[in-house]
Backbone bond lengths (Angstrom), bond angles and torsions (degrees), N, CA, C in turn:
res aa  C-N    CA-C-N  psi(-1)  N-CA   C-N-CA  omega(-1)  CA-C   N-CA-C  phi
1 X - - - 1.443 - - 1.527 109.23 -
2 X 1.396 113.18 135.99 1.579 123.07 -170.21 1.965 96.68 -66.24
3 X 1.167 98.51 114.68 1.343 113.58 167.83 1.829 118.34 -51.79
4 X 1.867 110.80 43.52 1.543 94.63 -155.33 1.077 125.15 -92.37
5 X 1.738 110.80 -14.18 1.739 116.94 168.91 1.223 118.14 -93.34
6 X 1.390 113.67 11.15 1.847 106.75 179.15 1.813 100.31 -91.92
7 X 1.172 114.61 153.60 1.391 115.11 -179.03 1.470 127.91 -91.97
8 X 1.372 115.96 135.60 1.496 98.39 -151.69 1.729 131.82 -49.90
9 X 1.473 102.76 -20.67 1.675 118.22 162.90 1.517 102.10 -55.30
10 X 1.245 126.85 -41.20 1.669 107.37 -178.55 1.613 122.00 -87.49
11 X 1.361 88.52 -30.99 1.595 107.71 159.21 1.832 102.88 -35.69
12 X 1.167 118.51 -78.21 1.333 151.22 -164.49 1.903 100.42 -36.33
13 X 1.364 87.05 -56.09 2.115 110.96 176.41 0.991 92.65 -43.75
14 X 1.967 117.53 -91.47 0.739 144.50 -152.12 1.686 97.98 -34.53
15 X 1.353 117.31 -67.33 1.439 113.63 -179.77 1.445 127.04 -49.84
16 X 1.354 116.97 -40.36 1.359 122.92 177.32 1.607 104.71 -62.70
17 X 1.231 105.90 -49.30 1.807 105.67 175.92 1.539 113.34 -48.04
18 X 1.927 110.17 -53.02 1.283 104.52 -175.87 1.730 114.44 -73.21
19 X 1.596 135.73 -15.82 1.221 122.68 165.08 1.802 113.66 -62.73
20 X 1.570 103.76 -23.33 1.477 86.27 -157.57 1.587 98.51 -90.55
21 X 1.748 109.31 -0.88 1.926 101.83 178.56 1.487 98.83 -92.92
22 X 1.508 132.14 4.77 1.435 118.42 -165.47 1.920 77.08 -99.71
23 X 0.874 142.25 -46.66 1.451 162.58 -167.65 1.376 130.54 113.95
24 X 1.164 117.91 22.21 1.101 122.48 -166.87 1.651 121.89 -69.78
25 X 1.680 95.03 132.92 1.545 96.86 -171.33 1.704 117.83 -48.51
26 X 1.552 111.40 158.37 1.140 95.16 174.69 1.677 138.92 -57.04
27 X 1.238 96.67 -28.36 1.708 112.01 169.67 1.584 104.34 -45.06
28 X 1.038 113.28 -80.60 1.519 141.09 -177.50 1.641 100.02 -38.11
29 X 1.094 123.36 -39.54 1.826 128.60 -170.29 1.757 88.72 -69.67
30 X 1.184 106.33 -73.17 1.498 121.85 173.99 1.713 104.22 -14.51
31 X 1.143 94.11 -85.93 1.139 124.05 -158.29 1.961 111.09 -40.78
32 X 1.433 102.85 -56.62 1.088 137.10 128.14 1.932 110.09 2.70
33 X 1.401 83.74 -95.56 2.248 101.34 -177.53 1.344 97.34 -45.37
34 X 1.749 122.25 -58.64 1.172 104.54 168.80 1.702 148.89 -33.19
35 X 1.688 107.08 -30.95 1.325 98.06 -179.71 1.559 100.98 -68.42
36 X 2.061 99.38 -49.91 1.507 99.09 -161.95 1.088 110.59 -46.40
37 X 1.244 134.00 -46.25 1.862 125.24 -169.66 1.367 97.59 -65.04
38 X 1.450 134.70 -49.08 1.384 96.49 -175.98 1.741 123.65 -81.35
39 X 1.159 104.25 16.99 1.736 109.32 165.70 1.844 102.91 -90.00
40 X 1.238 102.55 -22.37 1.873 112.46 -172.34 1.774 91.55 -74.83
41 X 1.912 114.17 -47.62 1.152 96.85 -153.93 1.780 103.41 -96.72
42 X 0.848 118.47 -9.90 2.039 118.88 163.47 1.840 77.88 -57.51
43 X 1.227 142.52 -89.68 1.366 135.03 -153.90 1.667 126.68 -37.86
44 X 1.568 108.66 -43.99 1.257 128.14 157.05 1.683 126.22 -50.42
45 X 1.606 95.31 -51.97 1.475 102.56 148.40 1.153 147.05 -41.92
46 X 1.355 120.71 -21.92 1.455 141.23 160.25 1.357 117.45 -114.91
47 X 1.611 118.04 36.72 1.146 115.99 178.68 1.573 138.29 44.11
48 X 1.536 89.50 32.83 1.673 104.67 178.90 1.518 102.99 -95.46
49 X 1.207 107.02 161.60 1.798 135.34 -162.50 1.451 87.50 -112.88
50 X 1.526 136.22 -60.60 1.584 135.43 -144.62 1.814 95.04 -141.96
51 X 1.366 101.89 167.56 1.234 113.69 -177.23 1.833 109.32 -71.98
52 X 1.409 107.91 141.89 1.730 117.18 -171.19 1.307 88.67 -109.41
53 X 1.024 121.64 146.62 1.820 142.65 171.95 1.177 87.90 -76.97
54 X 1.383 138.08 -62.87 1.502 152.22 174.45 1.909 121.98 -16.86
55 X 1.585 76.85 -58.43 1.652 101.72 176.98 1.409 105.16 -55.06
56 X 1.257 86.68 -65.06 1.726 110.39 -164.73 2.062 106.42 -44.01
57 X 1.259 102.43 -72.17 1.185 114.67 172.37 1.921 115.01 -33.27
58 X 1.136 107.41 -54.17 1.524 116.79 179.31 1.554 118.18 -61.06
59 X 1.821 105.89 -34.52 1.303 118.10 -176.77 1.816 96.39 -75.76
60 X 1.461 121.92 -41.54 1.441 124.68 -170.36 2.319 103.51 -56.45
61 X 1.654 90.10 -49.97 1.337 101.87 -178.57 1.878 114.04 -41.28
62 X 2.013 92.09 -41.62 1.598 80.47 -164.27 1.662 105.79 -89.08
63 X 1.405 112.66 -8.65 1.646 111.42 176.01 1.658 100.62 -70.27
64 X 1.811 118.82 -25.73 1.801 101.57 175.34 1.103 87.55 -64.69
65 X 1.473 154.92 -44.89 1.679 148.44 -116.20 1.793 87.66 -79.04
66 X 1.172 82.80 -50.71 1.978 113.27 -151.97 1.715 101.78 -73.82
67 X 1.478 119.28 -10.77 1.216 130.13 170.75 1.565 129.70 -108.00
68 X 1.835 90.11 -21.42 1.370 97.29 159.14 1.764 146.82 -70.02
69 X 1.463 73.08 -14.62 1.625 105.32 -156.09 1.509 102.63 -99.77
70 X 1.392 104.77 -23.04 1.587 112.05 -176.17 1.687 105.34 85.04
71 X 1.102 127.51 36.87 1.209 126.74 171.48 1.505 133.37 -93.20
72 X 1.286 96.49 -26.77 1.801 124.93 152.91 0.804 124.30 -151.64
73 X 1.674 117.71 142.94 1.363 143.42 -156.16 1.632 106.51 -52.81
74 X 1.035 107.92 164.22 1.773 117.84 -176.20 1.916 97.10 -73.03
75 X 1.533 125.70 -31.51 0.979 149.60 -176.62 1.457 105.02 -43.19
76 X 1.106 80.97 -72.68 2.120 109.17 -178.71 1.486 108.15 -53.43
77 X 1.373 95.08 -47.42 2.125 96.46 -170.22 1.121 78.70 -83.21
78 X 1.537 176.29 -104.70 1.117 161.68 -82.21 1.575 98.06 -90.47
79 X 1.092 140.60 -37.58 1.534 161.81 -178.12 1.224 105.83 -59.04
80 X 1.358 112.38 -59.62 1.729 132.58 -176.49 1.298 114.24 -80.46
81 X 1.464 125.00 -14.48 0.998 130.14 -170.09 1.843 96.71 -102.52
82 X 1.347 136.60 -51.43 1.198 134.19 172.87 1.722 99.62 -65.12
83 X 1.190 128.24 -37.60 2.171 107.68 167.53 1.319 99.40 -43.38
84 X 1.505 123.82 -42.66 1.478 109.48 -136.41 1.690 94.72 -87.44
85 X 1.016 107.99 -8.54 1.811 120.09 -178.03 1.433 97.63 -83.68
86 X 0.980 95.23 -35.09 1.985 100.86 -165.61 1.736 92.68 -67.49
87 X 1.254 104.36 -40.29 1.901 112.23 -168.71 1.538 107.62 -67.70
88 X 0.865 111.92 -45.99 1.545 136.59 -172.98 1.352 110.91 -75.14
């Protein structure tokens, strides 16, 4: 379920809590918070409050763009693509 009335500060918890029950090293947690905030801040960027299916979808479109093209590793879009599950 699209995470869309929680606010992105709990959003933010919520994730840090769920990297640290899967176990993930601290690098990896990091690394991790990093995508979500920048999925939080494209949203902020358009003056959104909660997560847009809209957003989301458009941001998924340009990681195929960015994978089609060979611009980042299958690694990365595979990475960005399980946050965006985690968000959702």
């Amino acid at each position: 379920m699209l995470k869309e009335r929680m606010n992105f500060t709990k959003i933010m918890a919520g994730m840090e809590e769920e990297f640290r029950k899967r176990g993930q090293s601290y690098k990896n947690q990091l690394n991790n918070l990093y995508y979500c905030e920048k999925i939080i801040r494209l949203h902020e960027a358009r003056g959104l409050k909660y997560l847009d299916r809209e957003l989301i979808a458009e941001h998924i479109l340009y990681l195929n763009e960015r994978i089609g093209d060979g611009s980042i590793s299958k690694r990365l879009y595979e990475t960005q693509l399980r946050i965006i599950r985690l968000l959702v």
